[in-house]
C-alpha positions in Angstrom: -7.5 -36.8 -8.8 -5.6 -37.4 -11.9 -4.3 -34.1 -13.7 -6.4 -35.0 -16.8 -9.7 -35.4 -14.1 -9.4 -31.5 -13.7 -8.4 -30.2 -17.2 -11.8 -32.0 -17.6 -13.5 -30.5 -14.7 -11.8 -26.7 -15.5 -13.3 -27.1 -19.3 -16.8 -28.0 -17.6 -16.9 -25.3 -15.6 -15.8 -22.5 -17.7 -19.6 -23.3 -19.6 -21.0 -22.8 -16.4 -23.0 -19.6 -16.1 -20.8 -16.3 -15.2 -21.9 -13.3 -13.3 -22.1 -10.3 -15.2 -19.3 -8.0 -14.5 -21.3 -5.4 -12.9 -22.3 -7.5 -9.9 -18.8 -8.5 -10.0 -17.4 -4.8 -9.7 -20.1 -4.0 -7.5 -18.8 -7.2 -5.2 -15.2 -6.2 -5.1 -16.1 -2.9 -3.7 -17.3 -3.8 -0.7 -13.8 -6.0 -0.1 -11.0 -4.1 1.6 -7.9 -3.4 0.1 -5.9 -6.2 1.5 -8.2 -8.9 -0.2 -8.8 -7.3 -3.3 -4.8 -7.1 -3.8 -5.1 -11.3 -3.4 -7.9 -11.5 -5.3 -6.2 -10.0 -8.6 -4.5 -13.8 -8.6 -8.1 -15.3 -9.8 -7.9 -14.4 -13.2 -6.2 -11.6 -15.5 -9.7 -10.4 -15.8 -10.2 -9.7 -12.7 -6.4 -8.5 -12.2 -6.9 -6.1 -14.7 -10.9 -4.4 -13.3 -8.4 -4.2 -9.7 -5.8 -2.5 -11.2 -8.1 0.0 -13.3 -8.1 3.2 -12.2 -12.1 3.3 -12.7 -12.0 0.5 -10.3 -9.6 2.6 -8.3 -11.7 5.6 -8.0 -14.8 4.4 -7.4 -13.2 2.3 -4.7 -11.5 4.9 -3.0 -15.0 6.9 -3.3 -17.1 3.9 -1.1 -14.4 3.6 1.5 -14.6 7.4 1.9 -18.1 7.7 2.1 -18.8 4.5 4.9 -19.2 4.9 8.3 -15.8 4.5 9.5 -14.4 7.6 11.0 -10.9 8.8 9.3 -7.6 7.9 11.4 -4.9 9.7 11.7 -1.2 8.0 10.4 2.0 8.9 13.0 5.2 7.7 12.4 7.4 7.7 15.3 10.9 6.6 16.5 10.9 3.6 18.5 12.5 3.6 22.1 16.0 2.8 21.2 15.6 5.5 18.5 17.4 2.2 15.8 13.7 1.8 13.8 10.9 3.6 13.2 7.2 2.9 13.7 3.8 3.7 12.7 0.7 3.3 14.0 -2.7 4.9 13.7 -5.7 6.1 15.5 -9.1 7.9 15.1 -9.1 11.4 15.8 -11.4 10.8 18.7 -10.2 7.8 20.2 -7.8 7.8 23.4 -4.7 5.7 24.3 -6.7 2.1 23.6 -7.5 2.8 20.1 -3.9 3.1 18.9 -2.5 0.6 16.3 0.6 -0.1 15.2 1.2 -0.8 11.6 4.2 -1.5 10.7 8.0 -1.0 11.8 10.3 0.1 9.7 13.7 -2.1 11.1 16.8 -0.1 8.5 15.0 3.4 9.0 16.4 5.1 12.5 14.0 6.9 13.8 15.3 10.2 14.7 16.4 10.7 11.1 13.1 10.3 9.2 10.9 12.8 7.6 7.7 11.9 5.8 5.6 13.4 2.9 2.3 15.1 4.6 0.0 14.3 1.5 -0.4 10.5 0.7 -1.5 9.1 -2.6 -3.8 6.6 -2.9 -3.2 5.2 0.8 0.4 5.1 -0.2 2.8 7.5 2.7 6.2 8.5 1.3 9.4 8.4 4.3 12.6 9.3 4.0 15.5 8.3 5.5 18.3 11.1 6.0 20.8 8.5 7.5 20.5 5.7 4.7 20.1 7.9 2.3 16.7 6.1 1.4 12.9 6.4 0.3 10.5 4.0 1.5 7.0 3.7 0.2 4.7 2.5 3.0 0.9 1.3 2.3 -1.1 1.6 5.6 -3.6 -1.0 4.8 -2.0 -4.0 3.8 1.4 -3.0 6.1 3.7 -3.4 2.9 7.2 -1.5 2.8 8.9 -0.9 -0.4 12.5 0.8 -0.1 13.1 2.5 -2.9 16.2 5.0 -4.1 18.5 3.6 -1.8 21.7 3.7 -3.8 21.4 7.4 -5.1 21.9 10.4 -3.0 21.5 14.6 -4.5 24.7 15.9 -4.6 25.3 19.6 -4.9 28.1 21.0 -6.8 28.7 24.6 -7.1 28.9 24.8 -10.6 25.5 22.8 -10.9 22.1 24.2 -10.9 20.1 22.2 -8.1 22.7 19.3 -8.2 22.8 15.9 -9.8 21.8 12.5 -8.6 25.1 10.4 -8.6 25.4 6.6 -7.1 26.7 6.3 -4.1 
């Protein structure tokens, strides 16, 4: 099909009848996570309902409220104690329900620490070793390291230190 074929076909089919955005929003709630982050490609319309944090809420609100029991997020060292994993598991389950998630290869496991609360399904870790922050999203299994190149440094004429570079 020549490129001018589907200019011609796009321009007939953004006449077509849309769906009103209601039935759109109430569609995308009932996607998980992973394919609603893909589905923010489809248009900037849709991009920006995803990204609002009405969307967000009410979101986060349906997934609570199903049927699927909360699991419980671990991270652990792995054997060799040179990465750190996490998996997760319903609070009820037994040894077969456990899923790992995501390794974290730079991150050695006997050295990591992470945040308790999580935000939005995001889980803060920290690495003592690196020094370095890695934001971890349970769902889709993305890692972001973050803060790598700047450690706290205490001096003892400074009042809770001073982030210098590294």
């Amino acid at each position: 099909m020549s490129r001018s074929n589907k200019r011609r076909k796009i321009a007939m089919a953004s006449n077509a009848p849309q769906l009103p955005w209601e039935l759109i929003t109430e569609i995308l709630l009932l996607l998980p996570v992973k394919s609603l982050l893909r589905f923010r490609a489809v248009s900037s319309d849709w991009a920006e309902l995803i990204s609002s944090d009405e969307f967000v809420t009410l979101h986060t609100a349906k997934v609570e409220s199903g049927a699927a029991p909360p699991r419980l997020l671990f991270i652990t060292p792995t054997p060799g104690y040179g990465s750190t994993a996490a998996y997760s598991c319903s609070l009820s389950g037994g040894h077969d329900d456990i899923n790992h998630l995501f390794t974290i290869d730079e991150a050695r496991g006997d050295f990591v620490d992470s945040i308790e609360a999580s935000c939005r399904g995001l889980t803060l870790v920290y690495d003592a070793v690196a020094p370095a922050y890695y934001v971890c999203n349970a769902a889709t299994r993305a890692i972001t390291i973050q803060c790598r190149d700047w450690i706290r440094r205490t001096d003892k004429g400074a009042q809770g230190g001073e982030v210098v570079p590294r």
